[in-house]
C-alpha positions as CSV (number, residue, x, y, z in Angstrom):
1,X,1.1,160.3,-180.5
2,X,-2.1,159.7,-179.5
3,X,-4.0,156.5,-179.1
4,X,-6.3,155.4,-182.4
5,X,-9.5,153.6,-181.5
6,X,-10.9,152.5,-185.3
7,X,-14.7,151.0,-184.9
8,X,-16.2,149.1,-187.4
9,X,-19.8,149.7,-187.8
10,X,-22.0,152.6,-187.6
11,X,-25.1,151.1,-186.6
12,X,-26.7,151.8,-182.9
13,X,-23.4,149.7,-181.2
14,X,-20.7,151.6,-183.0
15,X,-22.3,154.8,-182.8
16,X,-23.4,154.3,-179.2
17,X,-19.9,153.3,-178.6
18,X,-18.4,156.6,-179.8
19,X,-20.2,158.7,-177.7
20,X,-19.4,156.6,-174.8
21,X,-15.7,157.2,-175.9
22,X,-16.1,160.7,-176.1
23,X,-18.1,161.6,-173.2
24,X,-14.8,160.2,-171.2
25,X,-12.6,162.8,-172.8
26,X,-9.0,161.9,-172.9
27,X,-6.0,162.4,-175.7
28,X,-7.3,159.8,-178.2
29,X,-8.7,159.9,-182.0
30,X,-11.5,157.5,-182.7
31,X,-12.3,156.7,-186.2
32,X,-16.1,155.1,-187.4
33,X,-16.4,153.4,-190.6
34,X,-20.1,152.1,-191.7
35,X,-20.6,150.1,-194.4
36,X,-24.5,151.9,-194.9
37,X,-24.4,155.2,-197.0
38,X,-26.3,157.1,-194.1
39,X,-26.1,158.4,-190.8
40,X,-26.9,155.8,-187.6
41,X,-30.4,155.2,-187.1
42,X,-32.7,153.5,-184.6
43,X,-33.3,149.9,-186.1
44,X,-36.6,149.5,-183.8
45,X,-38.2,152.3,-185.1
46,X,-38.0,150.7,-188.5
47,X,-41.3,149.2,-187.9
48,X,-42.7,152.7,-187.2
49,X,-41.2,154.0,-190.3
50,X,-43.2,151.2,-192.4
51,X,-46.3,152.3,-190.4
52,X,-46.2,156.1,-191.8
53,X,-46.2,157.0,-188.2
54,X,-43.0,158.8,-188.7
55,X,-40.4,159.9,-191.2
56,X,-36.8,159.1,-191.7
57,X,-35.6,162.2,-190.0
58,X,-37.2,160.9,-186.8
59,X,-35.2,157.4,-186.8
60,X,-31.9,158.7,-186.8
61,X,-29.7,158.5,-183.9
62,X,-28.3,161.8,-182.8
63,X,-25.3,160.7,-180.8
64,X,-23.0,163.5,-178.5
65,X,-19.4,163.4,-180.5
66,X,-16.5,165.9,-180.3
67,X,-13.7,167.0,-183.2
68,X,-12.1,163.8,-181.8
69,X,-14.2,161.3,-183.6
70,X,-14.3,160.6,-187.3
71,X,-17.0,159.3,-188.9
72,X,-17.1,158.1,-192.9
73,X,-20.3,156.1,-193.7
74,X,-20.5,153.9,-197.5
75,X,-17.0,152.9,-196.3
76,X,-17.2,149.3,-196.4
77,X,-14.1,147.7,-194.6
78,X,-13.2,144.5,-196.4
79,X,-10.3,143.2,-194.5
80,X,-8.4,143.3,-191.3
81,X,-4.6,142.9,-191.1
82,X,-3.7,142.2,-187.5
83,X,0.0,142.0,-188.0
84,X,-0.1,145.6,-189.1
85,X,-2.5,146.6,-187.2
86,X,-4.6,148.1,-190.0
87,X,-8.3,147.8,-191.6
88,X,-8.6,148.2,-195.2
89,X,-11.8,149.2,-196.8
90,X,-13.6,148.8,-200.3
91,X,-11.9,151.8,-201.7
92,X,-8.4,150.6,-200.9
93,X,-7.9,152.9,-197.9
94,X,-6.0,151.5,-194.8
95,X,-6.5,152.8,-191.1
96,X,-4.3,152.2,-188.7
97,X,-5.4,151.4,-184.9
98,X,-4.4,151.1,-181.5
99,X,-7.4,149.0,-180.5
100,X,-10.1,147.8,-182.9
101,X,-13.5,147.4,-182.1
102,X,-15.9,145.1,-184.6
103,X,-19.6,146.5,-184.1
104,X,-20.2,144.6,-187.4
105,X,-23.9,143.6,-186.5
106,X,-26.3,140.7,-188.2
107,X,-27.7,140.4,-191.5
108,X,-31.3,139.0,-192.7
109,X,-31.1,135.7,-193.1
110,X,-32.5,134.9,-196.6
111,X,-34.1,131.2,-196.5
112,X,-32.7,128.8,-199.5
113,X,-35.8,127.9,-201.3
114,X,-35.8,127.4,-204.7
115,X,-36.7,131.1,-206.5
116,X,-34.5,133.2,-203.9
117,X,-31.4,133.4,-205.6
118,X,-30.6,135.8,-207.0
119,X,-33.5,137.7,-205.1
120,X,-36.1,138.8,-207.0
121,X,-37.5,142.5,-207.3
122,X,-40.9,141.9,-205.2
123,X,-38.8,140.2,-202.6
124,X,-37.2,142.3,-200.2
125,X,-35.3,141.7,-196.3
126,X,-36.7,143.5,-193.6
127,X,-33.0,144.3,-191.6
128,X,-31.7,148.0,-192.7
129,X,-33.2,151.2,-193.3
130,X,-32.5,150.4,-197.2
131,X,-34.6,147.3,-197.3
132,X,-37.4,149.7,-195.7
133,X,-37.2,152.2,-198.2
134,X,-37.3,149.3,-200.9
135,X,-39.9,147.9,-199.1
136,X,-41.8,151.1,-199.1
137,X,-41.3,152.0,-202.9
138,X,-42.5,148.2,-203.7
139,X,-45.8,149.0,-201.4
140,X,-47.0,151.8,-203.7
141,X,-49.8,151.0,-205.8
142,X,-49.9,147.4,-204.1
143,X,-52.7,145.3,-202.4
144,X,-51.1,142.3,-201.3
145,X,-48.6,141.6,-198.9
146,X,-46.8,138.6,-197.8
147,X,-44.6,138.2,-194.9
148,X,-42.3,135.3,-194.2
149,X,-41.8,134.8,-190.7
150,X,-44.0,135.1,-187.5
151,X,-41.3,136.5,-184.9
152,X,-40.8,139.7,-183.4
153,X,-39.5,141.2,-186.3
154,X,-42.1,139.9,-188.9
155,X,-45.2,140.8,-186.2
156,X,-43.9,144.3,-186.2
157,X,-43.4,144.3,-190.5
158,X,-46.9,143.4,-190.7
159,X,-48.7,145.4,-188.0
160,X,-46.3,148.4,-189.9
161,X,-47.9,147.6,-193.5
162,X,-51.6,146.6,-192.2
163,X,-51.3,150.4,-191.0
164,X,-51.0,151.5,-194.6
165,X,-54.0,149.8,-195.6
166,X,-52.5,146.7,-197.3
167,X,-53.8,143.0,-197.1
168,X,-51.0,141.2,-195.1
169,X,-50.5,137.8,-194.6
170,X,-48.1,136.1,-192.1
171,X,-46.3,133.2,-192.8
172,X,-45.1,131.1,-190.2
173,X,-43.6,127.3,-190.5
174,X,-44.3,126.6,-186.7
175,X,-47.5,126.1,-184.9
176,X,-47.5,129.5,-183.2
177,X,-46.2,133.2,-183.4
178,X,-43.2,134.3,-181.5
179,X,-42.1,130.8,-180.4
180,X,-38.9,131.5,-178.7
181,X,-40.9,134.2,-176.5
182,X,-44.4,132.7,-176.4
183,X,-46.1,129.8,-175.5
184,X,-48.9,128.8,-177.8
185,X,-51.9,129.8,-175.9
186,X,-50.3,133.4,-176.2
187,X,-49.6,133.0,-179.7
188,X,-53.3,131.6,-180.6
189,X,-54.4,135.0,-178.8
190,X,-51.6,137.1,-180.2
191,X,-52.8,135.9,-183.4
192,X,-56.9,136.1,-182.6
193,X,-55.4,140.1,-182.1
194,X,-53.2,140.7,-185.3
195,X,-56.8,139.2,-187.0
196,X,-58.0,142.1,-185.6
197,X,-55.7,144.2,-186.9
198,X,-56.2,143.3,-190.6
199,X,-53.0,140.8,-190.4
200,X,-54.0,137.2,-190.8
201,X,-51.7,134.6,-190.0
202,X,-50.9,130.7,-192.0
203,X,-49.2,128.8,-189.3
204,X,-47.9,125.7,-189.0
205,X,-47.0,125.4,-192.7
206,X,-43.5,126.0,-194.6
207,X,-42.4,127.8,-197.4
208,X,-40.6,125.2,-200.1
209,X,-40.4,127.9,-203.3
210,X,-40.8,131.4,-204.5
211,X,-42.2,132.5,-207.9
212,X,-41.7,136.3,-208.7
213,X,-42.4,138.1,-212.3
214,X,-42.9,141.6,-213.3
215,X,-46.5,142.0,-211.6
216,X,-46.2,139.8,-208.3
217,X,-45.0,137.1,-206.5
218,X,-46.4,133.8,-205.1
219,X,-45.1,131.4,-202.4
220,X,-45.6,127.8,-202.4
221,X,-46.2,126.2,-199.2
222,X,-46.2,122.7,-198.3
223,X,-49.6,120.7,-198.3
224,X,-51.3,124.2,-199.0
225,X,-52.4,126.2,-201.9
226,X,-50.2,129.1,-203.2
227,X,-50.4,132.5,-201.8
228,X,-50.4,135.1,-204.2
229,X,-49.1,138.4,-203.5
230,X,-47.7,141.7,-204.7
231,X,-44.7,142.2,-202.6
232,X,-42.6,139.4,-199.9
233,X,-41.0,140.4,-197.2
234,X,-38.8,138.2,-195.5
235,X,-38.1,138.5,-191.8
236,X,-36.7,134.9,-191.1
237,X,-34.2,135.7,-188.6
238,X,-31.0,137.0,-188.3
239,X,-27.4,135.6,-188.8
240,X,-24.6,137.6,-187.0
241,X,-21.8,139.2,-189.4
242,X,-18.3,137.2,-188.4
243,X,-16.8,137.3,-192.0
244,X,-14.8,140.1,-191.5
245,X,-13.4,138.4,-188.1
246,X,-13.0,135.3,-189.7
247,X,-11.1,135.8,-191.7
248,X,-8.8,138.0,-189.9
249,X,-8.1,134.7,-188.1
250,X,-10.4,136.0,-184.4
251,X,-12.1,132.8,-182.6
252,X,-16.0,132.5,-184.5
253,X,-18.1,130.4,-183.2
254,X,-21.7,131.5,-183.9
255,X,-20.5,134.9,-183.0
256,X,-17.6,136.1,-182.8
257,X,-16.0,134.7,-179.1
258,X,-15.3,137.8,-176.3
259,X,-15.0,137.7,-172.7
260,X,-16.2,139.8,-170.1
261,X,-14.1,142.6,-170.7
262,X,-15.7,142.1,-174.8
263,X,-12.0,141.3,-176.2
264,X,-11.6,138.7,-178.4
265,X,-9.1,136.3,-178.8
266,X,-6.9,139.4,-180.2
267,X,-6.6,141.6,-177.0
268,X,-5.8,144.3,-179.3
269,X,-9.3,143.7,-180.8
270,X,-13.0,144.2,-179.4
271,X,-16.5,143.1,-180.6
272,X,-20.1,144.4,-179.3
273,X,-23.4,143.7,-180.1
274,X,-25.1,141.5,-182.5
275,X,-21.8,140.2,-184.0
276,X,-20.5,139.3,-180.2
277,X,-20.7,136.2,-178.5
278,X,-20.4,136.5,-174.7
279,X,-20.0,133.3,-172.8
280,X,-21.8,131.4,-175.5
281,X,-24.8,133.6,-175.8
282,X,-25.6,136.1,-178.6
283,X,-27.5,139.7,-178.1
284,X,-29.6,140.5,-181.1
285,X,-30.9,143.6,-178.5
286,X,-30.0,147.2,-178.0
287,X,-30.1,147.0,-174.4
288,X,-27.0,144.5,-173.6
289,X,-25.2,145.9,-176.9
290,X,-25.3,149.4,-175.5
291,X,-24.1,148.2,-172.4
292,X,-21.0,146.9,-173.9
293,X,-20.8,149.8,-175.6
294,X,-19.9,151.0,-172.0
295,X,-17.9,148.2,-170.7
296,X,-15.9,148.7,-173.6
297,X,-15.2,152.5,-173.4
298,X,-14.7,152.3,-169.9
299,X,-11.6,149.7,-170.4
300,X,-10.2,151.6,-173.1
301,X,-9.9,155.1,-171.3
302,X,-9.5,153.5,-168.4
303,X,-12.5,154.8,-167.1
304,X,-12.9,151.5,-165.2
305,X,-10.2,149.5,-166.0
306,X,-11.6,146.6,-164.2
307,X,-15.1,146.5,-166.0
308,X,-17.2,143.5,-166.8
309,X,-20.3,142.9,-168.9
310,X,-22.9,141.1,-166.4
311,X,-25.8,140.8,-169.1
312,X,-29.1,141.1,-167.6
313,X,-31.8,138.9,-168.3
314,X,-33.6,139.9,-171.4
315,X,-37.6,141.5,-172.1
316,X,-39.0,141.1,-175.1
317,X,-41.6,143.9,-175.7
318,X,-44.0,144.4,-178.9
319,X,-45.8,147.4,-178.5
320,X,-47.7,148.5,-181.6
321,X,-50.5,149.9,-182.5
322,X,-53.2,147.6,-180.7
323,X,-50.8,145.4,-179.4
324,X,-49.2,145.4,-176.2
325,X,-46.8,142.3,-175.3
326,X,-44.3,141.6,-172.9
327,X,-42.3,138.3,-172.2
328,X,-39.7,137.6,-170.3
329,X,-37.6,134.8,-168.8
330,X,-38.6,130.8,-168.7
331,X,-41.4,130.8,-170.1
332,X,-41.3,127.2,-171.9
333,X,-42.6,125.0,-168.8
334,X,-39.4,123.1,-168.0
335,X,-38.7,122.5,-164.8
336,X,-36.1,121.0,-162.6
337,X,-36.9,118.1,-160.6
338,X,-34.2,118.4,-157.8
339,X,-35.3,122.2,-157.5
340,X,-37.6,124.3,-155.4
341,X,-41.8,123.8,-156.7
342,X,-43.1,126.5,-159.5
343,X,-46.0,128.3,-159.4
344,X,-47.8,128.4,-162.7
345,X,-50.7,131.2,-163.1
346,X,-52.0,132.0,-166.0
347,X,-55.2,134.1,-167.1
348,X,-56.3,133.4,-171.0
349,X,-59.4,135.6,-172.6
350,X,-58.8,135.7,-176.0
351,X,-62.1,137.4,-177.0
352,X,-60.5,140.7,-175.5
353,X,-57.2,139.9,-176.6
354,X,-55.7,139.2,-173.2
355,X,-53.4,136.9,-172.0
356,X,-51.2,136.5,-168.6
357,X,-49.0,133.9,-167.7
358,X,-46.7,134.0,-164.3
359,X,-43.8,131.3,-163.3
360,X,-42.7,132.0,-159.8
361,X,-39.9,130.2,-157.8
362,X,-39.1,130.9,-154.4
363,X,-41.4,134.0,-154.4
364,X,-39.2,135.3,-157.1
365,X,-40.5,135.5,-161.0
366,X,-38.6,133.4,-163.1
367,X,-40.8,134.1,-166.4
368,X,-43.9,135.9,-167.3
369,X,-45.8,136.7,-170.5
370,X,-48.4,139.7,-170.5
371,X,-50.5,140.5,-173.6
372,X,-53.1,143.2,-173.6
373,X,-54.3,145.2,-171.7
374,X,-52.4,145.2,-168.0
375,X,-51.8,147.7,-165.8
376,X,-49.2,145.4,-163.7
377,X,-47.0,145.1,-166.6
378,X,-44.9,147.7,-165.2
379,X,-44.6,146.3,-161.8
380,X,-44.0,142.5,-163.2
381,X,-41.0,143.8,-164.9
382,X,-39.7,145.7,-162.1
383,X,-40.5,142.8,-160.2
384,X,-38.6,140.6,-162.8
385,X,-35.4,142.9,-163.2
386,X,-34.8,143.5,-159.2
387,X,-35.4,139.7,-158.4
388,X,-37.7,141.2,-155.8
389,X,-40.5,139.2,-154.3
390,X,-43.8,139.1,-155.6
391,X,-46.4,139.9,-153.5
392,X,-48.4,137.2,-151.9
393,X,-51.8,138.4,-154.0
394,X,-50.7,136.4,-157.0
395,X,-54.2,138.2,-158.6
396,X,-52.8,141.5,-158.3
397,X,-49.8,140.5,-160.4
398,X,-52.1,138.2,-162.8
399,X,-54.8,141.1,-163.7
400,X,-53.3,144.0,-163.0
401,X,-55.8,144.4,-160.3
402,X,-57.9,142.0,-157.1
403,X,-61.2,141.8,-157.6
404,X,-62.3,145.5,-158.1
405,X,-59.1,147.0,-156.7
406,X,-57.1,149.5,-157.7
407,X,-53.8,148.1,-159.4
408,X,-51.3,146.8,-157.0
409,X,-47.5,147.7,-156.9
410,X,-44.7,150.5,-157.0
411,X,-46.1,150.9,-161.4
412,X,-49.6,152.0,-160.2
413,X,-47.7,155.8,-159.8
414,X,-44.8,157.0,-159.7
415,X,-45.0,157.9,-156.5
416,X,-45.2,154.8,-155.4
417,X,-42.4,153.5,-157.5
418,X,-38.6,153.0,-155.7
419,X,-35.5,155.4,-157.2
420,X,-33.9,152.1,-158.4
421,X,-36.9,151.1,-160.4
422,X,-35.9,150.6,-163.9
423,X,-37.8,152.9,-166.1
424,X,-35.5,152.7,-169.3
425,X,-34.3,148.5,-169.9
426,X,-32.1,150.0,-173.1
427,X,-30.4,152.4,-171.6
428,X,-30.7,151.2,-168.0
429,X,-32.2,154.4,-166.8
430,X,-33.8,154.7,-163.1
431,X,-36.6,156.7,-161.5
432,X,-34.3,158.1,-159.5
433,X,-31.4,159.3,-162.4
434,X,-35.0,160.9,-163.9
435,X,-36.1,162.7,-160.7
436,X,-32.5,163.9,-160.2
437,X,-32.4,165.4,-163.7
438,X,-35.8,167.1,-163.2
439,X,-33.9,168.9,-160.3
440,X,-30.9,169.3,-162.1
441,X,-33.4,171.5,-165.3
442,X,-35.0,169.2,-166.9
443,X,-38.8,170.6,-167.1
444,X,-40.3,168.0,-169.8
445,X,-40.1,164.8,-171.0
446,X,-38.5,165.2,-174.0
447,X,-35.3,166.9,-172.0
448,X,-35.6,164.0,-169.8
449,X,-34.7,161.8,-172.6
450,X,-32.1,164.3,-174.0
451,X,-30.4,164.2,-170.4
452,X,-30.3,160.4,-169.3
453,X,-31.6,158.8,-173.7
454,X,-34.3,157.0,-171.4
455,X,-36.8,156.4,-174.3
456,X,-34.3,157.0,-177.3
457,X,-34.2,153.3,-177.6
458,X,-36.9,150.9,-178.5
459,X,-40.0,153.5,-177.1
460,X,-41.4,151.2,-175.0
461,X,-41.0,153.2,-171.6
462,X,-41.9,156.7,-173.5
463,X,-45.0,156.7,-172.2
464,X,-43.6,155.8,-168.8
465,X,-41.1,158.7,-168.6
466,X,-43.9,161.5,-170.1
467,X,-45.8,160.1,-166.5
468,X,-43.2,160.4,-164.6
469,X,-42.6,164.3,-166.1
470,X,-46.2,164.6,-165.4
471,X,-46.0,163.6,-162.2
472,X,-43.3,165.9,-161.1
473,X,-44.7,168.6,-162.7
474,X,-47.7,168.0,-159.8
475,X,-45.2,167.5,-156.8
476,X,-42.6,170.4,-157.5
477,X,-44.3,173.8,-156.4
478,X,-41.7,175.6,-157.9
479,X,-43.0,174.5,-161.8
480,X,-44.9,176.9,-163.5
481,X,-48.2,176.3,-165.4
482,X,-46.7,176.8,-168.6
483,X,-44.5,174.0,-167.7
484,X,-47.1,172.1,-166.9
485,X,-48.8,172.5,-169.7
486,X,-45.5,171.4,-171.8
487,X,-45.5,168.0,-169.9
488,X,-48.8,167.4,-170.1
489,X,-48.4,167.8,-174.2
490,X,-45.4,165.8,-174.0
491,X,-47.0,163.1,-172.8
């Protein structure tokens, strides 16, 4: 009989994870169960959704699977009996499995202030693509909105509603946006921006209760007046989803505890993505849980029977309509005493929106924070991914340019850029895999991204991979000029 591989979870982990499975072939059946009533879908585009910019169609997640894989969404599982190896879900049915995989995710964390419980109708989570369409049905016909929570998420919830012409307000209890990424000279500019954008932002000040009736909703905040609004969204963080793994008895400690090969205490049993704790660090990002996704298939078709998860250090990127934000690494000024000097350069003008901020260490970066407009933003990430060293015109890096030149480093074109250059972070896609595909067929950028998913993920690099389409299109003599002309559309 063959081997059963039951994954729970049909959100961009478990779904990533069966086409990983499948793409390795083998005798094995591999069973999905999602707990949502839809298809898997691209939770970064979410914020594009809200935004109008596209339609639902466009966020969901078209994954390669063969006959092999099963797939039932609305099937809740509710329980996992590890002595007889089964799952059980909400309508009483039990699967059997070889190995399990959890791909259970997070869920919005709903803050316990007074009015919240149960939640009213005007007060809706920003996490799934039901809470967007909720969120969108509540936006019709309204003015006002509030949102509760200046992170990443919130920011890109509010730039996403402020497109539809609504009045948004950001509410944030700490003293600047995006804390865990920025420091607060970034977020007083990022803020000076959103301003711009029709998004004002109350900082500084907490939330204590919620009052909600039939025609809006107002939150109290401490030492402040009321805000009064006609629909709150709440983007106040994330809480991974360990029930399920609780209770089946795995080690949970914020997450729920794997090691490098993503098995949990239950060797028979596998967790990935927002749910998984690896050595004492949680994801919340499609780029390390896709690479699980890998690891993991690769061990159970024995692929690569000896592979690890190495997580790679993480890039936050915001890229919205007028905004343009990366961050990355230390960024929080500590430093160690007994260690090697840092460099700290950092370029503020916040009446153009721009912001820059470098931390170097033995002529490697160690953090950086780039808001605006910056043409080295490629290159510092490159620079930041590779641990390469930075060149020694610091102003280069800084502004994107020296004093009138033309902008330093392997981004300024892809010529110039190395085959190992990262171009995709999400899917960990190079230059070179892109150029090779190009040779291989692929005449545009969109069957670029079909071939190697570079840009299927968060979006940030699409305009980097239409470039690099353009780009070959130039260098190959062989393309005609209708497929020029495709590329140049494309991108």
């Amino acid at each position: 009989m063959s081997e059963h591989i039951v994954v729970v979870g049909y959100g961009m982990a478990g779904a990533r994870l069966a086409a990983e499975l499948h793409a390795r072939g083998g005798d094995r059946r591999i069973t999905v169960l999602g707990a949502e009533p839809h298809r898997a879908y691209n939770r970064i585009m979410l914020s594009t959704l809200l935004a109008g910019r596209i339609g639902e169609p466009d966020v969901e997640l078209v994954e390669a699977i063969g006959p092999e894989v099963g797939v039932r969404t609305g099937a809740a599982v509710t329980a996992v009996d590890r002595a007889t190896r089964e799952v059980v879900t909400d309508d009483g049915e039990r699967h059997g499995y070889d190995h399990l995989v959890l791909a259970t995710g997070s869920r919005a964390v709903v803050p316990p202030l007074p009015g919240l419980a149960p939640l009213p109708e005007r007060v809706v989570p920003f996490r799934t693509l039901g809470d967007c369409r909720r969120i969108l049905a509540a936006a019709e016909g309204a003015r006002r909105v509030i949102v509760l929570g200046g992170g990443l998420l919130g920011l890109e919830a509010a730039r996403g509603l402020a497109a539809r012409g609504l009045d948004v307000t950001v509410v944030h209890p700490v003293g600047h946006l995006m804390e865990r990424q920025l420091d607060p000279p970034a977020g007083a500019v990022l803020a000076g921006t959103l301003a711009g954008l029709g998004v004002r932002s109350r900082l500084g000040v907490p939330a204590t209760a919620v009052s909600a009736g039939a025609t809006g909703v107002r939150l109290h905040l401490a030492d402040a007046e009321p805000l009064d609004a006609d629909l709150l969204v709440l983007c106040c963080g994330v809480r991974p989803d360990t029930a399920l793994a609780a209770a089946a008895g795995l080690a949970v400690e914020r997450g729920v505890v794997v090691d490098d090969r993503l098995r949990t205490s239950d060797r028979r049993i596998s967790a990935i993505g927002d749910c998984a704790q690896h050595d004492g660090t949680l994801t919340g990002l499609v780029a390390p849980a896709w690479a699980q996704a890998r690891v993991v298939a690769d061990v159970l078709t024995g692929a690569d029977p000896l592979a690890r998860y190495r997580p790679r250090p993480a890039v936050t990127r915001l890229k919205a309509a007028g905004i343009d934000l990366a961050a990355m690494g230390d960024v929080d000024g500590t430093r160690d005493p007994d260690g090697p000097p840092v460099e700290e350069l950092t370029f503020a003008d916040p009446a153009r929106g721009t912001y820059a901020r470098l931390r170097i260490r033995d002529e490697r970066l160690t953090g950086a924070i780039l808001l605006g407009d910056n043409p080295a933003v490629g290159t510092v990430v490159q620079l930041f991914d590779r641990g390469a060293p930075v060149p020694a015109d610091r102003r280069s890096l800084l502004l994107g340019r020296a004093f009138g030149e033309a902008p330093a480093g392997p981004a300024a074109s892809p010529a110039l850029m190395p085959d190992a250059a990262t171009v995709c972070r999400c899917n960990d896609v190079s230059k070179g895999a892109l150029v090779a595909c190009w040779r291989a067929g692929a005449r545009t950028a969109a069957e670029l991204s079909v071939a190697t998913r570079a840009a299927t993920g968060c979006g940030s690099c699409r305009d980097a991979v239409a470039g690099i389409a353009a780009w070959l299109a130039e260098a190959d003599p062989s393309t005609t000029d209708e497929v020029r002309e495709t590329v140049e559309v494309a991108s």
